[in-house]
MIKE-458518 format. One record per atom (N, C-alpha, C, O): residue in three letters; atom name; x, y, z. Coordinates in pm, 1 decimal. Layout:
BEGIN
 code site        X        Y        Z
  ALA   CA        X        Y        Z
...
! end
This chain:
BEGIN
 code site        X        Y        Z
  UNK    N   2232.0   1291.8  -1596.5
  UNK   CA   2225.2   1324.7  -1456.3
  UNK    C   2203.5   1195.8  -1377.9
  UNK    O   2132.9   1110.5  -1431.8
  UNK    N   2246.5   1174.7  -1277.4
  UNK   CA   2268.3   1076.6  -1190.6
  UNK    C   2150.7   1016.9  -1071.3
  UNK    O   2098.8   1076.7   -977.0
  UNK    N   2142.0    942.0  -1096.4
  UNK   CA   2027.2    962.9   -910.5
  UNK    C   2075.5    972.5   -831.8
  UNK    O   2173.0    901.7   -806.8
  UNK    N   2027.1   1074.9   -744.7
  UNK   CA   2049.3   1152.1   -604.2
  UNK    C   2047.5    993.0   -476.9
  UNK    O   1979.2    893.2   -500.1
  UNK    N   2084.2    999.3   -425.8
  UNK   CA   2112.2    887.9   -290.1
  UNK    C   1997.9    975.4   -200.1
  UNK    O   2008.7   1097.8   -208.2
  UNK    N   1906.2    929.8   -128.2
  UNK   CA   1816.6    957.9    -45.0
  UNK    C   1894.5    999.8    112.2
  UNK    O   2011.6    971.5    137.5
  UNK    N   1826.5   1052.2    180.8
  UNK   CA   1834.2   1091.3    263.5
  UNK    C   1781.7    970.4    403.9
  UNK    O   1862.3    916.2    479.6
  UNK    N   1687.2    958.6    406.5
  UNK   CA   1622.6    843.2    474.5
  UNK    C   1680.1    646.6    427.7
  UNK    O   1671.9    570.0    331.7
  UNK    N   1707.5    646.8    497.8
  UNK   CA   1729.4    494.3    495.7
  UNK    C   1603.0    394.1    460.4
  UNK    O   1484.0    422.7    472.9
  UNK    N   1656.2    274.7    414.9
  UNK   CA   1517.7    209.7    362.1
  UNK    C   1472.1    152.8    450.1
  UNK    O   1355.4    114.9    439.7
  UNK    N   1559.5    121.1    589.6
  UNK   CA   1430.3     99.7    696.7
  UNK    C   1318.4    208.6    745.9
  UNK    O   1198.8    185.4    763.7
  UNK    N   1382.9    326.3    762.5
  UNK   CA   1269.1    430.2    800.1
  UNK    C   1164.2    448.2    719.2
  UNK    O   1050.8    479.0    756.1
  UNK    N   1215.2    421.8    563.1
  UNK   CA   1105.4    458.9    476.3
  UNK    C   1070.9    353.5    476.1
  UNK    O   1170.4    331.7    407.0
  UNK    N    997.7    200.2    490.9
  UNK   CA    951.2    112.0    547.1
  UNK    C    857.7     99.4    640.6
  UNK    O    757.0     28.6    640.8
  UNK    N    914.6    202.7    751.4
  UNK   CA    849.3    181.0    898.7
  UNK    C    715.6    295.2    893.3
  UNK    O    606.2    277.8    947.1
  UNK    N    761.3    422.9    807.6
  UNK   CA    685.1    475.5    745.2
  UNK    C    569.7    425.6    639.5
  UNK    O    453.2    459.5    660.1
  UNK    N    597.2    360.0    547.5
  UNK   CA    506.3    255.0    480.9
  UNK    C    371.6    179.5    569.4
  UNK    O    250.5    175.8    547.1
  UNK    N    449.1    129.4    667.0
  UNK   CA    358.8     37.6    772.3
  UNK    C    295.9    136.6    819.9
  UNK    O    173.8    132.7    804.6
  UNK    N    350.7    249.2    887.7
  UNK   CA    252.0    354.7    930.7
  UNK    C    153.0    379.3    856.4
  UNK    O     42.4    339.1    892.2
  UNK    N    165.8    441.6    751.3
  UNK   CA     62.0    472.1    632.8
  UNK    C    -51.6    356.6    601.6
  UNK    O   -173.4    371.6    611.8
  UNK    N      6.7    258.5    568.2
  UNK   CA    -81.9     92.8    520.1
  UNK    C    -47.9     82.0    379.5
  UNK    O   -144.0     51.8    308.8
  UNK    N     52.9     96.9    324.9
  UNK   CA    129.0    111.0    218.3
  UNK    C    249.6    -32.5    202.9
  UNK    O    311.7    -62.7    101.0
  UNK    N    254.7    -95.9    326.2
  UNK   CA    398.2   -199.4    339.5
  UNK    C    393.9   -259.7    235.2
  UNK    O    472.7   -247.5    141.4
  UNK    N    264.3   -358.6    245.1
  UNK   CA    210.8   -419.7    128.0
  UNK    C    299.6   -431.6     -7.6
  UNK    O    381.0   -512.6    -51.8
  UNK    N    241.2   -307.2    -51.4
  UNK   CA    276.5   -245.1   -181.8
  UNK    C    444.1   -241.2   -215.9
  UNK    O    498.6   -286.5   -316.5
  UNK    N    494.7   -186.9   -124.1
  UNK   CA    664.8   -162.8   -128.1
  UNK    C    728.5   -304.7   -119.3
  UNK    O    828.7   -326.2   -187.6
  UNK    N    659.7   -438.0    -12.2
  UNK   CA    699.6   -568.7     24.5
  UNK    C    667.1   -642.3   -151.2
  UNK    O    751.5   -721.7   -193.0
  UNK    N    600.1   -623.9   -200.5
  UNK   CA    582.6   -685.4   -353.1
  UNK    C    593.1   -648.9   -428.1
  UNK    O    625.2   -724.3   -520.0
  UNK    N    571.0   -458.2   -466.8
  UNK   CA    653.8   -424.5   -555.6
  UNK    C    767.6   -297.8   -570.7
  UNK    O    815.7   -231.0   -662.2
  UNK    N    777.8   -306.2   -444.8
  UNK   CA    854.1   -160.2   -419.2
  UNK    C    800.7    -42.2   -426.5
  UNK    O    681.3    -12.3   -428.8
  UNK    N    892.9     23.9   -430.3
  UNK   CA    826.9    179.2   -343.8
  UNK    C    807.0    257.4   -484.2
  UNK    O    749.2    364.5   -465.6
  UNK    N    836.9    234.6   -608.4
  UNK   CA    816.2    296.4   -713.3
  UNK    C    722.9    265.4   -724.5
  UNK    O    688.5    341.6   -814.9
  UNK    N    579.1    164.4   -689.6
  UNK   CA    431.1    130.6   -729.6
  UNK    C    345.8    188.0   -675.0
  UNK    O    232.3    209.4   -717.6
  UNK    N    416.0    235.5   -521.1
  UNK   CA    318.1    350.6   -444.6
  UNK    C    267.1    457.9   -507.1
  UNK    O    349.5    541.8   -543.6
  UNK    N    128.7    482.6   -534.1
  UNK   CA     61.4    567.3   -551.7
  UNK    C    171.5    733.3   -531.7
  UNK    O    236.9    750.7   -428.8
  UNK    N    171.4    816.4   -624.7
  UNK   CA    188.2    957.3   -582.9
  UNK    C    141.6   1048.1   -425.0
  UNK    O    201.7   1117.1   -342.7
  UNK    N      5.0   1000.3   -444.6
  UNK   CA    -23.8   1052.3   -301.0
  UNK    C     23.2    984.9   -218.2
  UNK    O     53.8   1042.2   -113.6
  UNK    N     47.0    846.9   -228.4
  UNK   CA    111.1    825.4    -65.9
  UNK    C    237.0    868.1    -77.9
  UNK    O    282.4    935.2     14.8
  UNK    N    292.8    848.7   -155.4
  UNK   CA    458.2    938.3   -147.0
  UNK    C    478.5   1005.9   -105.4
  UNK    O    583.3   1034.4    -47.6
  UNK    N    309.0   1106.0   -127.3
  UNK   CA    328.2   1233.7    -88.6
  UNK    C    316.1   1270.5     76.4
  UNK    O    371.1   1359.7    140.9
  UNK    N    218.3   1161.4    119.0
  UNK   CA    149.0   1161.8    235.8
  UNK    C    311.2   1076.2    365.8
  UNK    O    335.2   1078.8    486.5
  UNK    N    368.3   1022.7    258.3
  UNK   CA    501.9    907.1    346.9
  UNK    C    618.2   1050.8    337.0
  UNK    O    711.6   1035.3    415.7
  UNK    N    625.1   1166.6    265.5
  UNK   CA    701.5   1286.1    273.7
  UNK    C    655.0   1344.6    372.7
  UNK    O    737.6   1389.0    452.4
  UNK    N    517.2   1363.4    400.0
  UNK   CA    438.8   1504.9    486.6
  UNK    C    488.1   1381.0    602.0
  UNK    O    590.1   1422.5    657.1
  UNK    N    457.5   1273.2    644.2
  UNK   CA    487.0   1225.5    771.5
  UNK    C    622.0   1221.6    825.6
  UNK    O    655.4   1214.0    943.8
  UNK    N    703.0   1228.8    709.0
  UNK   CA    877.3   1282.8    779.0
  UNK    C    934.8   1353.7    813.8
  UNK    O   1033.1   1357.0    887.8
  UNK    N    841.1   1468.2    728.6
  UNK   CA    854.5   1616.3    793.8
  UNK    C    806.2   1650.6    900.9
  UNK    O    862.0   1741.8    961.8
  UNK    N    708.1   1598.6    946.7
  UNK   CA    596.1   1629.9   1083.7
  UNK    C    712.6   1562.9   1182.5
  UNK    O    773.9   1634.1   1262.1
  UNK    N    741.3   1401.3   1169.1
  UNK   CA    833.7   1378.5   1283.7
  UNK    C    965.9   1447.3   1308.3
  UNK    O    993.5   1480.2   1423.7
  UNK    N   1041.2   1469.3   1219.4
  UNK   CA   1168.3   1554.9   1203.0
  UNK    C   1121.3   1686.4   1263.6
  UNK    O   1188.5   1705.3   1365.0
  UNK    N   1036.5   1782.6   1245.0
  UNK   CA    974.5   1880.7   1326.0
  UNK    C    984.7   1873.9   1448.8
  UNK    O   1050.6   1952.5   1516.8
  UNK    N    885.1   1726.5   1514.1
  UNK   CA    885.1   1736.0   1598.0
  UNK    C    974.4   1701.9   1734.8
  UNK    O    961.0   1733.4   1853.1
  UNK    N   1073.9   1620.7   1660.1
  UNK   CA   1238.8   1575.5   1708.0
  UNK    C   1295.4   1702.9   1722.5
  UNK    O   1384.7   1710.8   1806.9
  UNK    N   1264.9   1806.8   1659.6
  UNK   CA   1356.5   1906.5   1647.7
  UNK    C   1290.3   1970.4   1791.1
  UNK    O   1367.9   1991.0   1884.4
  UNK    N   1125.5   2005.7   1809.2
  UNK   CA   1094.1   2062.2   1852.2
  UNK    C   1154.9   2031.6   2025.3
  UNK    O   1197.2   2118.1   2102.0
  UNK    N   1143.7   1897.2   2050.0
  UNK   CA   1181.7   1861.0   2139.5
  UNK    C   1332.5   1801.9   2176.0
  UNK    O   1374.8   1712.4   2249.3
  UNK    N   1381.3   1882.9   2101.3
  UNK   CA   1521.2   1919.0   2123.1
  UNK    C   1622.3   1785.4   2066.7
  UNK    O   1742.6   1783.6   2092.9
  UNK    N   1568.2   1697.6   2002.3
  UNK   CA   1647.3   1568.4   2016.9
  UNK    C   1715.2   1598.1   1852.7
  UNK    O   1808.1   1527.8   1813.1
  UNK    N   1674.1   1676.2   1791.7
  UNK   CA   1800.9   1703.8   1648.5
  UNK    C   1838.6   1832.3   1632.2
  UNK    O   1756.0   1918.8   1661.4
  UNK    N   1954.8   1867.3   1588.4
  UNK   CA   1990.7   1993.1   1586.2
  UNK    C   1924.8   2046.0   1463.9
  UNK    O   1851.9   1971.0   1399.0
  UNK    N   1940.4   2143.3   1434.9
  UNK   CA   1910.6   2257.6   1365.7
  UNK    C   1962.6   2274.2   1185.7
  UNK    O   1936.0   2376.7   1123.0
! end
């Protein structure tokens, strides 16, 4: 089985990183060294903004 191509671009998931306090980690060893929970916590924050883009009308459905 193949790896799936992401959805998010590696700048967003970046800018996300910096949000969190995670850059660090991804800038020296990439995003595979991040802790599980922040993965988890850099997922829950994409969903909250995508929500809220939606909510306010700026992505479709």
């Amino acid at each position: 089985m193949g790896r799936r191509r992401g959805i998010m671009s590696e700048k967003t998931k970046y800018e996300f990183a910096k949000e969190l306090g995670v850059a660090d980690i991804v800038e020296r060893e990439g995003f595979r060294e991040v802790s599980s929970r922040d993965c988890g916590n850099l997922v829950r924050l994409a969903i909250e903004k995508v929500e809220k883009a939606m909510a306010e009308g700026r992505l479709n459905s």
